[in-house]
C-alpha positions in Angstrom: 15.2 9.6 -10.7 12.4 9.7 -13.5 9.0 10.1 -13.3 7.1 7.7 -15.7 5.1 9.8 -18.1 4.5 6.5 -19.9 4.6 4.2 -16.8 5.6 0.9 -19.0 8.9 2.3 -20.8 10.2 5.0 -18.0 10.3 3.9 -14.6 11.7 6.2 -11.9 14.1 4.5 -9.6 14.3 4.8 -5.9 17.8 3.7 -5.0 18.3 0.3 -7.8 14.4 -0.2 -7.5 12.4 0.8 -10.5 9.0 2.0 -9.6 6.4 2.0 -12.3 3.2 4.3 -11.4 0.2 2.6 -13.3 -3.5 2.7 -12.6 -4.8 0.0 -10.2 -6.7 -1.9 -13.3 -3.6 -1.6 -15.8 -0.8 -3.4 -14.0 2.5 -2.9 -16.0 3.3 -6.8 -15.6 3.1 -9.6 -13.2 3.7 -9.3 -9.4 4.9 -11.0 -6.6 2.7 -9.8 -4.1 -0.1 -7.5 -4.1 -0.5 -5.0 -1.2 -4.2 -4.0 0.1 -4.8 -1.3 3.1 -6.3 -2.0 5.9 -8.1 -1.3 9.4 -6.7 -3.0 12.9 -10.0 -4.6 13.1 -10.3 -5.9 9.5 -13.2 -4.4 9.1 -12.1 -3.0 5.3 -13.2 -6.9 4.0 -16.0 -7.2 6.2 -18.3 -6.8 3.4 -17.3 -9.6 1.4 -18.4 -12.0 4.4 -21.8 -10.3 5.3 -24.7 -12.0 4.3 -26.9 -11.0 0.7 -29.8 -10.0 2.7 -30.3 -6.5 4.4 -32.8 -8.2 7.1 -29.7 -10.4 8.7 -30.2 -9.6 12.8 -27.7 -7.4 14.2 -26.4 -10.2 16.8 -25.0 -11.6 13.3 -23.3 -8.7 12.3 -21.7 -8.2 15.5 -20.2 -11.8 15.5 -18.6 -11.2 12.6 -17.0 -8.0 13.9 -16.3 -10.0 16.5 -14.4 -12.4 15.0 -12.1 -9.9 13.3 -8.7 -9.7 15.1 -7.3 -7.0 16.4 -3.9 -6.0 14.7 -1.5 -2.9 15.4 -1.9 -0.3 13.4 1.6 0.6 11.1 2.3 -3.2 10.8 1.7 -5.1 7.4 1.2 -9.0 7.3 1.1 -11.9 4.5 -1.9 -13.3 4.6 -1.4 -15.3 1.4 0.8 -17.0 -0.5 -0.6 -17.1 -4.3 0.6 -15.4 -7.0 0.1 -12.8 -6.6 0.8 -13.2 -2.7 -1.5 -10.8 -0.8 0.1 -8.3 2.0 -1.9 -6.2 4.4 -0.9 -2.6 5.3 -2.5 -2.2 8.0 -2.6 1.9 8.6 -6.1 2.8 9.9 -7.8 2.4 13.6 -11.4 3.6 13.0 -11.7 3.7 16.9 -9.3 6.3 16.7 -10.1 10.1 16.4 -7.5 9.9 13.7 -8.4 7.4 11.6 -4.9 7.1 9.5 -1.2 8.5 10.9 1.5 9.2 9.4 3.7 6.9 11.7 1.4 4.1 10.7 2.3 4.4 7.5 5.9 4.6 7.4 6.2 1.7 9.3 3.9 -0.1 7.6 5.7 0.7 4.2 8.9 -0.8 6.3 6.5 -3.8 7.4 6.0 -4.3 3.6 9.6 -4.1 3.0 10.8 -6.6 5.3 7.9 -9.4 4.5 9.3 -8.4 0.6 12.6 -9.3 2.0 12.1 -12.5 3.8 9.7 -14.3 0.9 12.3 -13.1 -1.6 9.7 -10.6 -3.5 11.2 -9.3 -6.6 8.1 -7.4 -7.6 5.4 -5.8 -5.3 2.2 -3.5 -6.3 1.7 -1.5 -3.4 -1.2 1.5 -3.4 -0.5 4.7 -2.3 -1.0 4.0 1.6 -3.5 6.2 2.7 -4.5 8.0 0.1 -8.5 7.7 0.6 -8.6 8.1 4.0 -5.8 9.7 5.5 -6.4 13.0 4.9 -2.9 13.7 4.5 -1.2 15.4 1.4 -0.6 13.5 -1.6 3.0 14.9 -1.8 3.4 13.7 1.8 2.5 10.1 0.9 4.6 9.9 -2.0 7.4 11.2 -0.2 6.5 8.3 2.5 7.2 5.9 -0.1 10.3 6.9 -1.8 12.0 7.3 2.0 10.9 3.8 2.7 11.8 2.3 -0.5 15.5 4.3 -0.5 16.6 2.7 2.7 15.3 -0.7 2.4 18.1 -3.2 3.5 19.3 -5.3 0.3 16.6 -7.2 -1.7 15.7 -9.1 -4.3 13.2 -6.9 -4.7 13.6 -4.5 -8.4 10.3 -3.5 -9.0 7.5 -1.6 -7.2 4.1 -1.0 -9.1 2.6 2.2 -7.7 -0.8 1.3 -7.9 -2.3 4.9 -8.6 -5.8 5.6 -8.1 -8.4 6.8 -10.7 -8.0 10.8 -11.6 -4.3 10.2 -9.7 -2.4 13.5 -10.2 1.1 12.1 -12.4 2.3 15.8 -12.6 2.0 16.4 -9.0 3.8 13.3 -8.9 6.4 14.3 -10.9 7.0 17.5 -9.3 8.0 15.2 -6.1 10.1 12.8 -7.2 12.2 15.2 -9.2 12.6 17.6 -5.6 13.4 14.0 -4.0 16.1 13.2 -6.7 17.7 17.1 -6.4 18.1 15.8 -2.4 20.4 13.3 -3.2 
């Protein structure tokens, strides 16, 4: 496995996947399907339906809320089917103490995987699952992904874009994938 310096030419590869790390805003081609983290409670696109102006009454804001439904945390789900299709990981539960788990996001990286699977992805752009807002290790989430990706049953899928965020580390990056390749 080799870690992209230039993310466009030298893809690492998981298994027969090619993953390309590139910032979110310079995708490294087009996409199948688009994945976007999220709470149980949906309450990560809230802001996109609350109204313009600050003075809305609070029995307003809590119907929305209300509205939201209630998912398990660690599952992922297509919620549509454009081009690119979108997928929601959904890994937090801000009710929780702990907002983000590490359980949630391996299986929601398998979640992802199998909804890949069944719509006959062959390209996804997936973020690095709790990243913001885990609190966990940035090796740790990386290492989540490669696992996930390695035994994922047979696919069309050939290509993940690891949708790294701004000031992403690429050599800490490196340093994992090369310790998960000396594992094999």
């Amino acid at each position: 496995m080799r870690l992209v310096w230039n993310s466009a030419v030298n893809p690492w590869q998981c298994g027969r996947i090619a993953v390309i790390a590139a910032p979110v805003d310079q995708p490294p081609g087009t996409i199948d399907a688009e994945v976007q983290e999220q709470d149980r409670a949906l309450l990560l696109q809230v802001s996109d339906n609350l109204p313009a102006e600050p003075e809305a009454p609070a029995w307003y804001l809590a119907n929305i809320l209300n509205r939201q439904p209630s998912l398990k945390p660690g599952t992922a789900r297509l919620v549509e089917r454009k081009i690119p299709a979108v997928i929601q990981a959904i890994i937090y539960d801000v009710e929780q103490e702990t907002v983000c788990r590490p359980e949630w996001i391996i299986a929601a990286l398998h979640s992802i995987l199998t909804i890949a699977r069944e719509q006959n992805f062959t390209s996804l752009g997936i973020p690095l699952l709790g990243y913001h807002h885990s609190g966990l290790a940035t090796m740790e989430l990386l290492k989540f992904l490669d696992d996930a990706l390695r035994v994922t049953p047979q696919s069309n899928l050939n290509s993940v874009w690891l949708m790294t965020p701004d000031n992403f580390d690429y050599a800490l990056m490196a340093k994992v994938f090369s310790t998960c390749n000396k594992s094999e």
